[in-house]
N, CA, C and O atoms as CSV, one atom per row, in Angstrom:
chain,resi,resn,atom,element,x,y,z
A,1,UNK,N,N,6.948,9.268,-22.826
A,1,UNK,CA,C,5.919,8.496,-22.142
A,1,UNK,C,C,6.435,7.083,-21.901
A,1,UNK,O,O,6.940,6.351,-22.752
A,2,UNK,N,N,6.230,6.802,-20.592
A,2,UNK,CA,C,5.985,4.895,-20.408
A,2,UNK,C,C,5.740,4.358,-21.412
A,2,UNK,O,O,5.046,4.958,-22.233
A,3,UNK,N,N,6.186,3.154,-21.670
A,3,UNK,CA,C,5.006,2.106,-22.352
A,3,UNK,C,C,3.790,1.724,-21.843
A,3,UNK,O,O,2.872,1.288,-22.537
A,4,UNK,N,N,3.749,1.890,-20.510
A,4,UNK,CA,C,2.323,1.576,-20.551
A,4,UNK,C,C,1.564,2.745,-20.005
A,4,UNK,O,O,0.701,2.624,-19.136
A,5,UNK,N,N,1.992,4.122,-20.662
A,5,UNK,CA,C,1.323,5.191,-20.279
A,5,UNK,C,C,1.318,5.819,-21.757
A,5,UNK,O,O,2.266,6.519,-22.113
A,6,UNK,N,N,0.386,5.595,-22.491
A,6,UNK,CA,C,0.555,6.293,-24.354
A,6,UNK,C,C,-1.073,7.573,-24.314
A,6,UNK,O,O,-1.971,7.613,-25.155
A,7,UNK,N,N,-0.938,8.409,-23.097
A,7,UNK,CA,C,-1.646,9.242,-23.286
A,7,UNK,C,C,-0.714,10.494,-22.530
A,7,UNK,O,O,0.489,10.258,-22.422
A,8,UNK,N,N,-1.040,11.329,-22.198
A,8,UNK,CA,C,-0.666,12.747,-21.599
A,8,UNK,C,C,-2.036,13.284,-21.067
A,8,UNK,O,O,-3.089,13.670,-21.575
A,9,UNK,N,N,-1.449,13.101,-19.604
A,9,UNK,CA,C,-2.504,13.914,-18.852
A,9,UNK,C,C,-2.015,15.274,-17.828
A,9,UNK,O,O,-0.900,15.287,-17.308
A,10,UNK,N,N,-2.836,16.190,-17.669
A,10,UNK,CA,C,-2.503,17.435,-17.059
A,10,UNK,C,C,-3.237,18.115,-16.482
A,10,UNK,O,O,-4.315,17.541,-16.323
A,11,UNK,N,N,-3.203,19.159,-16.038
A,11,UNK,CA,C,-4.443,19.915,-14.863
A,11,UNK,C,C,-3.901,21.083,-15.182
A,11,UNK,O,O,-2.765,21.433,-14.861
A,12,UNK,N,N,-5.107,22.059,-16.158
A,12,UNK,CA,C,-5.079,23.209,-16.142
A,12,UNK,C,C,-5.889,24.107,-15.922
A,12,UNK,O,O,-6.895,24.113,-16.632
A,13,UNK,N,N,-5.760,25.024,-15.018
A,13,UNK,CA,C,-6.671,25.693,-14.180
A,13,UNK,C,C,-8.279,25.298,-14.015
A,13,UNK,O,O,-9.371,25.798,-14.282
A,14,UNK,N,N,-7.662,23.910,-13.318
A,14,UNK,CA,C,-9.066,23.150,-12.737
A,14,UNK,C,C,-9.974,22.333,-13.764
A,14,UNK,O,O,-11.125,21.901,-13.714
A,15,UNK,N,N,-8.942,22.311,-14.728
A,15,UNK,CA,C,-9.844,21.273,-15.990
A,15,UNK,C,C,-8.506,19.780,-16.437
A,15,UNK,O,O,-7.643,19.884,-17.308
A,16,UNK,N,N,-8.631,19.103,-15.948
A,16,UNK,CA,C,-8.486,18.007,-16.110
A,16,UNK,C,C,-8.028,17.713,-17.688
A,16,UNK,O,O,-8.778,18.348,-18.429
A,17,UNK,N,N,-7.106,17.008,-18.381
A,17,UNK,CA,C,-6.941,17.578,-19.861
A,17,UNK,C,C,-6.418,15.776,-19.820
A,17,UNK,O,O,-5.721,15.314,-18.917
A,18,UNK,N,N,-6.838,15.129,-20.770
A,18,UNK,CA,C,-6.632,13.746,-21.407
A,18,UNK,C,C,-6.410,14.181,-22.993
A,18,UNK,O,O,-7.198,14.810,-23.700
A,19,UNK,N,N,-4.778,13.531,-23.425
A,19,UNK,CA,C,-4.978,13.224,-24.685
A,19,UNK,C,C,-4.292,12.342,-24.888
A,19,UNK,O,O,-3.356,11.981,-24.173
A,20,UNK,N,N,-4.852,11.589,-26.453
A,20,UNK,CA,C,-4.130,10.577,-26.675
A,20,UNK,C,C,-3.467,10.655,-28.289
A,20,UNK,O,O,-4.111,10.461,-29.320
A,21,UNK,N,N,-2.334,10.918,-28.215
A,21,UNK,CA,C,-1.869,10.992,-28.996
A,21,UNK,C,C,-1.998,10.061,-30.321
A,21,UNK,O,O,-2.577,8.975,-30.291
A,22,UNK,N,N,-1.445,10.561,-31.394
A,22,UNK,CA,C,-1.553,9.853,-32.331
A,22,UNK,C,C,-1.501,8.101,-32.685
A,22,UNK,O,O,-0.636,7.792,-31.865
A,23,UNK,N,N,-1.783,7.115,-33.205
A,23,UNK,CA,C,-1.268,5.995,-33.452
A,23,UNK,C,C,-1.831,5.538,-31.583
A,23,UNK,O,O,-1.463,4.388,-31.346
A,24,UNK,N,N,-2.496,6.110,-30.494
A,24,UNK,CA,C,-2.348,5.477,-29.187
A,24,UNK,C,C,-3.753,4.373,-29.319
A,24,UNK,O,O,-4.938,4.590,-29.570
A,25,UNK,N,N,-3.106,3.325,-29.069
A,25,UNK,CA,C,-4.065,2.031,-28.429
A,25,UNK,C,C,-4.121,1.784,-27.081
A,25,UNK,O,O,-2.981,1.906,-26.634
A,26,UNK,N,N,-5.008,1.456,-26.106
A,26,UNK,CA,C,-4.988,0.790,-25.164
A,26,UNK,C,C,-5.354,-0.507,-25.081
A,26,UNK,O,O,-6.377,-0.955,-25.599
A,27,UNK,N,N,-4.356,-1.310,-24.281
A,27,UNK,CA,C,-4.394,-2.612,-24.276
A,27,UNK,C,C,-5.045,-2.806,-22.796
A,27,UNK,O,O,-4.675,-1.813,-22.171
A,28,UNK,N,N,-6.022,-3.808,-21.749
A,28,UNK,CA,C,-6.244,-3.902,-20.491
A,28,UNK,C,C,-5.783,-3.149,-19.883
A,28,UNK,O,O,-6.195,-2.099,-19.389
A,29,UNK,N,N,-4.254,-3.986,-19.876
A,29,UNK,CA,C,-3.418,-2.828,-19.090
A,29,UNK,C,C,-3.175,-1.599,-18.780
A,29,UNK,O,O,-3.073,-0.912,-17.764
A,30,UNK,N,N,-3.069,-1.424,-20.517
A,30,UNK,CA,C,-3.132,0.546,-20.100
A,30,UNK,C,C,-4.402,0.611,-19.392
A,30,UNK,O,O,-4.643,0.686,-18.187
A,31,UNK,N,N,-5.329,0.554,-20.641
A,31,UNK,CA,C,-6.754,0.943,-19.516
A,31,UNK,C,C,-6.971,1.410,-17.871
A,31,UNK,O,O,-7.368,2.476,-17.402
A,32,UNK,N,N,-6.412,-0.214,-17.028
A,32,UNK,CA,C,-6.048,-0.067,-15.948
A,32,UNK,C,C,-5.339,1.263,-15.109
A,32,UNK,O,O,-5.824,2.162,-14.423
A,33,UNK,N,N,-3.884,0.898,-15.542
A,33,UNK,CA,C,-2.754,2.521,-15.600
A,33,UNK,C,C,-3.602,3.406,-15.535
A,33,UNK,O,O,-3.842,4.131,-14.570
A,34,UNK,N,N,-4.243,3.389,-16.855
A,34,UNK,CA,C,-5.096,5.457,-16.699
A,34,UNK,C,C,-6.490,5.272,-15.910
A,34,UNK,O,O,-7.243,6.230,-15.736
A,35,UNK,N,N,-6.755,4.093,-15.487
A,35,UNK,CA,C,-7.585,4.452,-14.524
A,35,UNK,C,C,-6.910,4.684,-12.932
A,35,UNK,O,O,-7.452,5.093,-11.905
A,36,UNK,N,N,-5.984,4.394,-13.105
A,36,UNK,CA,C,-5.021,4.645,-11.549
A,36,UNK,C,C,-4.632,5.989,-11.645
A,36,UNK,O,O,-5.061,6.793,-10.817
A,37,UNK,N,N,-4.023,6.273,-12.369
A,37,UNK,CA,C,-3.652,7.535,-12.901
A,37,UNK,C,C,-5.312,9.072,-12.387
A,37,UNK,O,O,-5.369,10.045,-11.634
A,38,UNK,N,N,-6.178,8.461,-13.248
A,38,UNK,CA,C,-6.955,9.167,-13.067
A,38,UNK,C,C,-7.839,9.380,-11.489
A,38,UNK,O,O,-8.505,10.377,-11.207
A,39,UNK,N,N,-7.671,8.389,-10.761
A,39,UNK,CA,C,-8.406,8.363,-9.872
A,39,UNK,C,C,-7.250,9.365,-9.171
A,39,UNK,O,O,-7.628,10.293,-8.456
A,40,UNK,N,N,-6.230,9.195,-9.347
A,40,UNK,CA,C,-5.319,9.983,-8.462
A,40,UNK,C,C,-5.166,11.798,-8.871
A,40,UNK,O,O,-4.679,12.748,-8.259
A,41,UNK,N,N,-5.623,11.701,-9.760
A,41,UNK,CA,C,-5.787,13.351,-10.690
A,41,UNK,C,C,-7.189,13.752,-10.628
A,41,UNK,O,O,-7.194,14.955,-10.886
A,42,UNK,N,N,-8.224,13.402,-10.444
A,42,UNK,CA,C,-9.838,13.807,-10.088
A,42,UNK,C,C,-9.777,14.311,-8.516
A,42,UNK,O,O,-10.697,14.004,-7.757
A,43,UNK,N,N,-8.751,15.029,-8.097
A,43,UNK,CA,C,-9.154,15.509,-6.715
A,43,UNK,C,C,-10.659,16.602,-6.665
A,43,UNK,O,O,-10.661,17.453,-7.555
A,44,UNK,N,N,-11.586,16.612,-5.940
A,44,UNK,CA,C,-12.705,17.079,-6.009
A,44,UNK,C,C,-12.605,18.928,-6.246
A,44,UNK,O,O,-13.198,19.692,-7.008
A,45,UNK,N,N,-11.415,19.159,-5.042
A,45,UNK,CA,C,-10.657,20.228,-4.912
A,45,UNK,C,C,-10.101,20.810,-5.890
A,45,UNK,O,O,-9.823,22.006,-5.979
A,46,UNK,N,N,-9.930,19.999,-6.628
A,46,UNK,CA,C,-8.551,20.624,-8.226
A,46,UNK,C,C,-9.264,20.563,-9.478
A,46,UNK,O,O,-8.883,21.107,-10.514
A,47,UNK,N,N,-10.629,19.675,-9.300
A,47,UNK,CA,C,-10.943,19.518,-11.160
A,47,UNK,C,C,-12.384,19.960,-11.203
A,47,UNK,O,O,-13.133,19.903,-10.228
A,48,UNK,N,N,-12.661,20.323,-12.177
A,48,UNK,CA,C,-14.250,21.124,-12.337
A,48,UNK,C,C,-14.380,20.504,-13.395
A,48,UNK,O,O,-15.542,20.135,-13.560
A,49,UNK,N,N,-13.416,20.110,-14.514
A,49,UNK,CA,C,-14.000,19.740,-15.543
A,49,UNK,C,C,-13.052,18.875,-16.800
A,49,UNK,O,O,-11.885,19.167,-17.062
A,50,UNK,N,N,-13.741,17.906,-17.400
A,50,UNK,CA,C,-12.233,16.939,-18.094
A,50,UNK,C,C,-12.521,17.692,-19.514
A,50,UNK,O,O,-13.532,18.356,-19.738
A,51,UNK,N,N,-11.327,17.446,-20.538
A,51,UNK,CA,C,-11.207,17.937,-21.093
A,51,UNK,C,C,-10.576,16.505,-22.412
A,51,UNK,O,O,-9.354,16.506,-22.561
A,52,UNK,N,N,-11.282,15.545,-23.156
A,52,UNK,CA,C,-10.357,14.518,-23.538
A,52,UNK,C,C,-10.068,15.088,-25.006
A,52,UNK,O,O,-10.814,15.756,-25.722
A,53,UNK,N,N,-8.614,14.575,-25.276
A,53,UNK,CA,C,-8.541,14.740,-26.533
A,53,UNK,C,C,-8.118,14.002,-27.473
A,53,UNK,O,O,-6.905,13.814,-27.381
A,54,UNK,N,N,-8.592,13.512,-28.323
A,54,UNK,CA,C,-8.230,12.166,-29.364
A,54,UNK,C,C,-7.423,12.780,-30.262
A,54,UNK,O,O,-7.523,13.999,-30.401
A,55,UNK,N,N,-6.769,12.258,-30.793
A,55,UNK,CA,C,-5.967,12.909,-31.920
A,55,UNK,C,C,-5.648,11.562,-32.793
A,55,UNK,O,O,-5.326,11.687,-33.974
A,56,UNK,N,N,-5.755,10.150,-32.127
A,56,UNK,CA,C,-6.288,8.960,-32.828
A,56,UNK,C,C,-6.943,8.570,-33.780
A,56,UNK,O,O,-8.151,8.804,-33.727
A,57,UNK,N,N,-6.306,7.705,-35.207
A,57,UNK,CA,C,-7.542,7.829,-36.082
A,57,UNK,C,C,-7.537,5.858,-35.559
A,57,UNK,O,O,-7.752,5.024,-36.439
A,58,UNK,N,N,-7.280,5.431,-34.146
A,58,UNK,CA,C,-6.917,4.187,-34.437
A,58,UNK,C,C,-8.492,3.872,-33.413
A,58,UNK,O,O,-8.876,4.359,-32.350
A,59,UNK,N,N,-9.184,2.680,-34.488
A,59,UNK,CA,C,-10.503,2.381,-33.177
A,59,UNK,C,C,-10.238,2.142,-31.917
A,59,UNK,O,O,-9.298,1.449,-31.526
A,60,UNK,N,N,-11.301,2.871,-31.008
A,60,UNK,CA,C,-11.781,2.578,-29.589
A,60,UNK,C,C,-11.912,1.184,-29.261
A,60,UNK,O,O,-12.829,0.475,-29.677
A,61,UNK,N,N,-10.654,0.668,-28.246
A,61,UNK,CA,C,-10.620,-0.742,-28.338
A,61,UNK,C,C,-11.883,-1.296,-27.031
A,61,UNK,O,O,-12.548,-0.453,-26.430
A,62,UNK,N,N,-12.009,-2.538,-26.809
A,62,UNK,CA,C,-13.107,-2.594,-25.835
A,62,UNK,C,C,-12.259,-2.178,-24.140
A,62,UNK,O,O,-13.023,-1.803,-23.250
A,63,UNK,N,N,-11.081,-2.252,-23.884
A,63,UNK,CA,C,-10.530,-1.636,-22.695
A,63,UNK,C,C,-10.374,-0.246,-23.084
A,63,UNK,O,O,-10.304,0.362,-22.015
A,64,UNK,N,N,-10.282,0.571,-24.026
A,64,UNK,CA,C,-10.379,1.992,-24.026
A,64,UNK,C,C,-11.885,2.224,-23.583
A,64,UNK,O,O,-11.946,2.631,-22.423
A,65,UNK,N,N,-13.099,2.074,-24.195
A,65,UNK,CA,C,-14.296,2.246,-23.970
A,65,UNK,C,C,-14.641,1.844,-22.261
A,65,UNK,O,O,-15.289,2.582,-21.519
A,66,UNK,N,N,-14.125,0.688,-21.910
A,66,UNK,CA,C,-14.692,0.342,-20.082
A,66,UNK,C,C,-13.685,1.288,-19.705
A,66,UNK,O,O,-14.067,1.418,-18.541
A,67,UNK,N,N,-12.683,2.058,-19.788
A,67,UNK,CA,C,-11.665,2.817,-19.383
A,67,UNK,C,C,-12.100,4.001,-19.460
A,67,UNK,O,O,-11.621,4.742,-18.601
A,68,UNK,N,N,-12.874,4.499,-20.204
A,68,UNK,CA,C,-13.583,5.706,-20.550
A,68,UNK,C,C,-14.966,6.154,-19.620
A,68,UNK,O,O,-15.190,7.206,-19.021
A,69,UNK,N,N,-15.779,4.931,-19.754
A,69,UNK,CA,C,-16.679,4.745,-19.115
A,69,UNK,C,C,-16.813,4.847,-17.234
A,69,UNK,O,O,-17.665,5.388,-16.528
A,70,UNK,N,N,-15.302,3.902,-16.813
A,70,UNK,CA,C,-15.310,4.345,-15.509
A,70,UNK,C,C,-14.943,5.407,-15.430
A,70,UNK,O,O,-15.499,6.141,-14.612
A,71,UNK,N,N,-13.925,5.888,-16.198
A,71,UNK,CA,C,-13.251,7.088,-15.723
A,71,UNK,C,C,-14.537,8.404,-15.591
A,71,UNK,O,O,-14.451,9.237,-14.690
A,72,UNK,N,N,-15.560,8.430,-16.494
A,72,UNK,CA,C,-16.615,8.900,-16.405
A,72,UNK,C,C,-17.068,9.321,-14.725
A,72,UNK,O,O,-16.976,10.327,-14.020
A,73,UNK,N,N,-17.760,7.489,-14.523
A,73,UNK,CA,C,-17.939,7.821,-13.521
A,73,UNK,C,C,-17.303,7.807,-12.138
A,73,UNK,O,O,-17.916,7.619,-11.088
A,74,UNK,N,N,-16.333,7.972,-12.234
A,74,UNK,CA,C,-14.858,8.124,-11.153
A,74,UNK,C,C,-15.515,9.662,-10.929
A,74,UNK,O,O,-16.198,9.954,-9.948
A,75,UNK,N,N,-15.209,10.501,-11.923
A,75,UNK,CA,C,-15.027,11.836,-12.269
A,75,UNK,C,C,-16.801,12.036,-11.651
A,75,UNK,O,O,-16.804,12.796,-10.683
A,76,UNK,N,N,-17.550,11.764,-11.843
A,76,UNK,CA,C,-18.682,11.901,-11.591
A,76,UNK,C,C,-19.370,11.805,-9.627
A,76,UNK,O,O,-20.182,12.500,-9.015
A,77,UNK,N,N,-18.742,10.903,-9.330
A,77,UNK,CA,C,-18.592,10.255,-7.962
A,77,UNK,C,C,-18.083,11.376,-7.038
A,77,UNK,O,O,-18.552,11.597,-5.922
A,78,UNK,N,N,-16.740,12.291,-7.804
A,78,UNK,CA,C,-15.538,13.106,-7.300
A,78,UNK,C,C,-16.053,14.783,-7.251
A,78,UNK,O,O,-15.634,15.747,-6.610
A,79,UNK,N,N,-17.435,14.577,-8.498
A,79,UNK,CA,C,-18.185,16.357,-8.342
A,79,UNK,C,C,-17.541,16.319,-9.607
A,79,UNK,O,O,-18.278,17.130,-10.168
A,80,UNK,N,N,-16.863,16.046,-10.329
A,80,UNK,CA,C,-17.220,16.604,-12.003
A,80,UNK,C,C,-18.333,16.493,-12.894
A,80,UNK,O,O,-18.684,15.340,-13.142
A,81,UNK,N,N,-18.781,17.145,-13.273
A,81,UNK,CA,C,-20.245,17.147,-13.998
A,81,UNK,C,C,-20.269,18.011,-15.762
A,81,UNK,O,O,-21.126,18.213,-16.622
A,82,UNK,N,N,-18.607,18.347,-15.567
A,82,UNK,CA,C,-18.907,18.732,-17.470
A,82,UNK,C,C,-17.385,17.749,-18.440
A,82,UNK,O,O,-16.271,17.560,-17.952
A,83,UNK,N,N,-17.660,17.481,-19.270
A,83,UNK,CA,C,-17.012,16.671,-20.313
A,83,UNK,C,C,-16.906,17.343,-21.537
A,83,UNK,O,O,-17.851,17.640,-22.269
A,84,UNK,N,N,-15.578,17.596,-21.753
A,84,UNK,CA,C,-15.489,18.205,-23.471
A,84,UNK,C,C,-14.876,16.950,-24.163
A,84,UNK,O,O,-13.993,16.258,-23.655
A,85,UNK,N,N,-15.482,16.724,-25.457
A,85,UNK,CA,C,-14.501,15.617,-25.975
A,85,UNK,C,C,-14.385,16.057,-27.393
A,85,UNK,O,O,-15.329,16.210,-28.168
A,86,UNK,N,N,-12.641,16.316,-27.742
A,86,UNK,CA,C,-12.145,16.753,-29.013
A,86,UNK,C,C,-11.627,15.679,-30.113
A,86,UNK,O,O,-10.862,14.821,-29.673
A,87,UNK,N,N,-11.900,15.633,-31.260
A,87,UNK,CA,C,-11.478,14.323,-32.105
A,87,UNK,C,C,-12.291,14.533,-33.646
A,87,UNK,O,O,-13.291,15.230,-33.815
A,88,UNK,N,N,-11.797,13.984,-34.369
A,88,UNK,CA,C,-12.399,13.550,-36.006
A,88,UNK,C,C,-13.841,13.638,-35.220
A,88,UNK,O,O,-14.157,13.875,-34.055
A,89,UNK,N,N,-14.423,13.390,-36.191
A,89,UNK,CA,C,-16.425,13.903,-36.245
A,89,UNK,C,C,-16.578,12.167,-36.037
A,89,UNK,O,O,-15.706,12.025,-35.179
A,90,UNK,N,N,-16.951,11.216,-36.198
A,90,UNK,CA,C,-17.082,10.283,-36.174
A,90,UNK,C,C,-16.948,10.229,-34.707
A,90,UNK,O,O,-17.900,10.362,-33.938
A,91,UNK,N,N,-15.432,9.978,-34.267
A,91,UNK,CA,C,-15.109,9.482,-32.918
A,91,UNK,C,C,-15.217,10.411,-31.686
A,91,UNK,O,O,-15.219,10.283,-30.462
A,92,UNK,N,N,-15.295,11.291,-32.489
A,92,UNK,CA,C,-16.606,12.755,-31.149
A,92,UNK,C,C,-17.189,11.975,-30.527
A,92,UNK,O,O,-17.035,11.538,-29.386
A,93,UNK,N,N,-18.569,11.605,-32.048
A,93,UNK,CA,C,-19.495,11.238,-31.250
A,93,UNK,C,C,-19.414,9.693,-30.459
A,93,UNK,O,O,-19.670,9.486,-29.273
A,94,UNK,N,N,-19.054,8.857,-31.310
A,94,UNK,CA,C,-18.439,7.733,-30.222
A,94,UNK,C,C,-18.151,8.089,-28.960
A,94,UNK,O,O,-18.892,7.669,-28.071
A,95,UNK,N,N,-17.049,8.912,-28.632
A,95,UNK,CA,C,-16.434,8.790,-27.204
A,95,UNK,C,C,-17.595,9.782,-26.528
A,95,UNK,O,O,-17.403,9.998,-25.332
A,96,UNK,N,N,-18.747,10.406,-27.103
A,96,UNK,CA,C,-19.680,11.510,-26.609
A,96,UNK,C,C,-20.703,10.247,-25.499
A,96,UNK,O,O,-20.954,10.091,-24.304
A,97,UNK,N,N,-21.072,9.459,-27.066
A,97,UNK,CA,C,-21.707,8.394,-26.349
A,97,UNK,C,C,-21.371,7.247,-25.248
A,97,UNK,O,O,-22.189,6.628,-24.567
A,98,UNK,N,N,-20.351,7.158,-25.249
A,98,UNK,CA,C,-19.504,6.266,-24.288
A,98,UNK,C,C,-19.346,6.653,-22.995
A,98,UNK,O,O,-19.387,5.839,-22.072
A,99,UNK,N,N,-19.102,8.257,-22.779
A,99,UNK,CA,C,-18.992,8.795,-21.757
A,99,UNK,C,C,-20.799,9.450,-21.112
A,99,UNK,O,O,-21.045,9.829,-19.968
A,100,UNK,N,N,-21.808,9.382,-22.332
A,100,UNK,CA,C,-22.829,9.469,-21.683
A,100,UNK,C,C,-23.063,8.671,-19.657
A,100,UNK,O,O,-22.927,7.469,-19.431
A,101,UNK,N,N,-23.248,9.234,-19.062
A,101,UNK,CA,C,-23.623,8.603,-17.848
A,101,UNK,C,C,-24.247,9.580,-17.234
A,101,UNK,O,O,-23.986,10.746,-17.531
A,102,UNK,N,N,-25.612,9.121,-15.826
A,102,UNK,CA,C,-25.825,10.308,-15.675
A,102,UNK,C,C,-25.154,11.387,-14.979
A,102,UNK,O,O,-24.102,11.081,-14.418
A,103,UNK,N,N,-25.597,12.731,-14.893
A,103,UNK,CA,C,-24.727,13.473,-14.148
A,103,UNK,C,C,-23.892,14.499,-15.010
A,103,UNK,O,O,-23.646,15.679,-14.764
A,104,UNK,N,N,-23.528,13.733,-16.074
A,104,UNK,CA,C,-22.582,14.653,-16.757
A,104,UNK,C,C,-22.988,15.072,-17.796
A,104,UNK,O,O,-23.740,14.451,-18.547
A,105,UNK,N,N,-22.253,16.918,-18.103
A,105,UNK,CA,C,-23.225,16.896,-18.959
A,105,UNK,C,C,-21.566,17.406,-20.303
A,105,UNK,O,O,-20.713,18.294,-20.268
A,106,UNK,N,N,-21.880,16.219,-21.314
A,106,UNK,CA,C,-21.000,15.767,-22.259
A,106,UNK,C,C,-20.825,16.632,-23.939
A,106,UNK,O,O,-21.703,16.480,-24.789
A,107,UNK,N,N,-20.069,17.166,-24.100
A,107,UNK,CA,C,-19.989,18.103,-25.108
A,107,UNK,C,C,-19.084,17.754,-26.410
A,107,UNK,O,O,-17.894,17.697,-26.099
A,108,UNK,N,N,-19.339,17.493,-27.843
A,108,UNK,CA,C,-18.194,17.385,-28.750
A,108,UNK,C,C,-17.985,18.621,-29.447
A,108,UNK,O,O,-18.811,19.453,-29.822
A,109,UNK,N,N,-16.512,18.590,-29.574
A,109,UNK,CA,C,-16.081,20.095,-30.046
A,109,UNK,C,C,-14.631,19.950,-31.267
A,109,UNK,O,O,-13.739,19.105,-31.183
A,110,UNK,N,N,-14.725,20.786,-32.100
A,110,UNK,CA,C,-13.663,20.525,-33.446
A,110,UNK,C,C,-12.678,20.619,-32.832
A,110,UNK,O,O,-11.854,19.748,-33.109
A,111,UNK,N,N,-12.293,21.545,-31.849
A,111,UNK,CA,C,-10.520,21.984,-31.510
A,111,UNK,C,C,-10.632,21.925,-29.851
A,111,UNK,O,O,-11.624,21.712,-29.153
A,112,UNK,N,N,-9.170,22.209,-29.452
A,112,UNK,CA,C,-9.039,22.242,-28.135
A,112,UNK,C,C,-9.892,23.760,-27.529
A,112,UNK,O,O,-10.946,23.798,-26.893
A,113,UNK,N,N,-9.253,24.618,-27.861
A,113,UNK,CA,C,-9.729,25.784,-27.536
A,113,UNK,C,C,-11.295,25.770,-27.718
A,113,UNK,O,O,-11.919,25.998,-26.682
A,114,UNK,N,N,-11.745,25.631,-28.409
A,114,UNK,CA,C,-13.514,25.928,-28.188
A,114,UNK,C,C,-13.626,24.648,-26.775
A,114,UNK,O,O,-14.046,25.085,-25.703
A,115,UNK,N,N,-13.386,23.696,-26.824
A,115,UNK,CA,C,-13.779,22.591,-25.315
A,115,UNK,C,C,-12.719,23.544,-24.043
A,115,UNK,O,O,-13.011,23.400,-22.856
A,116,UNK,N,N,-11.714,24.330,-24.377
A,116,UNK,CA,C,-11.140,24.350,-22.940
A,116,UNK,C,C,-12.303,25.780,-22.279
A,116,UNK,O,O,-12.452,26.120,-21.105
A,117,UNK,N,N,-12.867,26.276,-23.344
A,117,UNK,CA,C,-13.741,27.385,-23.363
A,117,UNK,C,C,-14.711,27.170,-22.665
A,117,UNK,O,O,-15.036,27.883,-21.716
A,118,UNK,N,N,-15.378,26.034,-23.082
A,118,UNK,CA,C,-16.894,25.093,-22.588
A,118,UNK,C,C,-16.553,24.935,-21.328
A,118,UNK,O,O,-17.301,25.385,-20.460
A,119,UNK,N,N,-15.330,24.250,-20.971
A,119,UNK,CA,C,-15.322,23.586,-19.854
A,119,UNK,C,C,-15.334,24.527,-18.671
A,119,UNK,O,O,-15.886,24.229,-17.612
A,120,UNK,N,N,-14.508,26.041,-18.950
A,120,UNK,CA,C,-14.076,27.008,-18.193
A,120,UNK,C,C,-15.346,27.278,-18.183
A,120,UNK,O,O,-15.624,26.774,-17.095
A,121,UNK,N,N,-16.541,27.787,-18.664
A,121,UNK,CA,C,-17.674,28.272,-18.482
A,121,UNK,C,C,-18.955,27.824,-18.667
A,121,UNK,O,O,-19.678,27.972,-19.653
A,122,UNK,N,N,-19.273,27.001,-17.148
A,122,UNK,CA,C,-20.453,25.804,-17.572
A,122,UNK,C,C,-21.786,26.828,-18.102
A,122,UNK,O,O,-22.566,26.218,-18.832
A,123,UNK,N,N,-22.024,27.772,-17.931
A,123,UNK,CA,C,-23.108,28.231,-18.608
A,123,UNK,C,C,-22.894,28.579,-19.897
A,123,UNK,O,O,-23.898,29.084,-20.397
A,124,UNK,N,N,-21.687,28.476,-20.843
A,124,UNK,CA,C,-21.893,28.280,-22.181
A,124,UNK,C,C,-22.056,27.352,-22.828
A,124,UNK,O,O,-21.487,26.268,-22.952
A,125,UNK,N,N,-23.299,28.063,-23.473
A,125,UNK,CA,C,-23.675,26.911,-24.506
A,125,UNK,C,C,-23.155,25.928,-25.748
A,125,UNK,O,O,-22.658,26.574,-26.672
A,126,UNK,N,N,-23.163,25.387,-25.819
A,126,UNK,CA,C,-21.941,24.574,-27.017
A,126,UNK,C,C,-22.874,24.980,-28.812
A,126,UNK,O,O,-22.926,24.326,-29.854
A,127,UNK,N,N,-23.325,26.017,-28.510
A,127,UNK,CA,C,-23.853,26.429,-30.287
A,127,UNK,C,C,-22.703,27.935,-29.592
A,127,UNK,O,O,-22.147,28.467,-30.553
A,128,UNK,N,N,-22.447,28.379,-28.707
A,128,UNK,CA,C,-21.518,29.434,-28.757
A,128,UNK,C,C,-20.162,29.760,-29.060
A,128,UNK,O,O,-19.599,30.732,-29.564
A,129,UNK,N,N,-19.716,28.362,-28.480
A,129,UNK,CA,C,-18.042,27.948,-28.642
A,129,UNK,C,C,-17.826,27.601,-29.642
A,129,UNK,O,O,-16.842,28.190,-30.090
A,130,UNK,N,N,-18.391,26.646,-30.554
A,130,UNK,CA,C,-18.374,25.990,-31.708
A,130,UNK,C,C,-18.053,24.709,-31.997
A,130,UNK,O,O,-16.976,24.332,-32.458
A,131,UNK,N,N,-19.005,24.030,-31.721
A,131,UNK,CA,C,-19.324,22.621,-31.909
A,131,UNK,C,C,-19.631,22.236,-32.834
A,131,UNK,O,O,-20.269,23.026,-33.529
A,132,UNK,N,N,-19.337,20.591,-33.507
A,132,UNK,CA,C,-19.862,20.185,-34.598
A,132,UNK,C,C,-19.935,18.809,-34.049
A,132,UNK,O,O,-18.881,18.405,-33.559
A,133,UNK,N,N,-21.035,17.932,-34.020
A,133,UNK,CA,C,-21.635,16.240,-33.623
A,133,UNK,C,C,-20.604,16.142,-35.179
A,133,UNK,O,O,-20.437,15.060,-35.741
């Protein structure tokens, strides 16, 4: 990765996939970056659904959170309308609440696989896949 790119992003079969690896901070800057980044990866055509994944035990800085937040509604603007967000129980719900906006409808989940599940099938319910707030 860049230095000023400390996440990994990808597109798999129409789900949009954010993670941020271990030890990752965003500084403005990054923030910025992955919002360029992202606006250029939310094609309306290619994404149905994001998929973020924390793997961070480092706090949500205030440019990660406005970075989160637009990217929200970037994704929202573009026709995405479902959100899985994977991470420690704590920062679930943090980034659950952060990405609250309307329109979307926002899910926390223990592992990747139960959110890539959710995301692939908006009529499942998140008591099916296996969720924990």
């Amino acid at each position: 990765m860049e230095p000023s790119e400390r996440w990994l992003l990808r597109v798999e079969e129409d789900i949009l996939v954010i993670e941020f690896p271990h030890g990752t901070g965003l500084s403005p800057a990054d923030g910025e970056a992955l919002l360029d980044r992202w606006r250029s990866a939310t094609d309306p055509d290619d994404v149905d659904a994001i998929v973020i994944v924390v793997r961070t035990s480092r706090p949500c800085s205030d440019a990660g959170r406005r970075a989160l937040r637009e990217s929200a509604q970037i994704a929202v603007a573009r026709g995405v309308d479902r959100f899985a967000v994977v991470g420690q129980r704590s920062k679930r719900r943090y980034l659950k609440r952060t990405i609250d906006v309307e329109g979307v409808d926002t899910e926390a989940f223990n592992d990747d696989d139960a959110a890539m599940q959710w995301a692939r099938s908006p009529s499942a319910t998140a008591s099916s896949v296996g969720t924990s707030s």
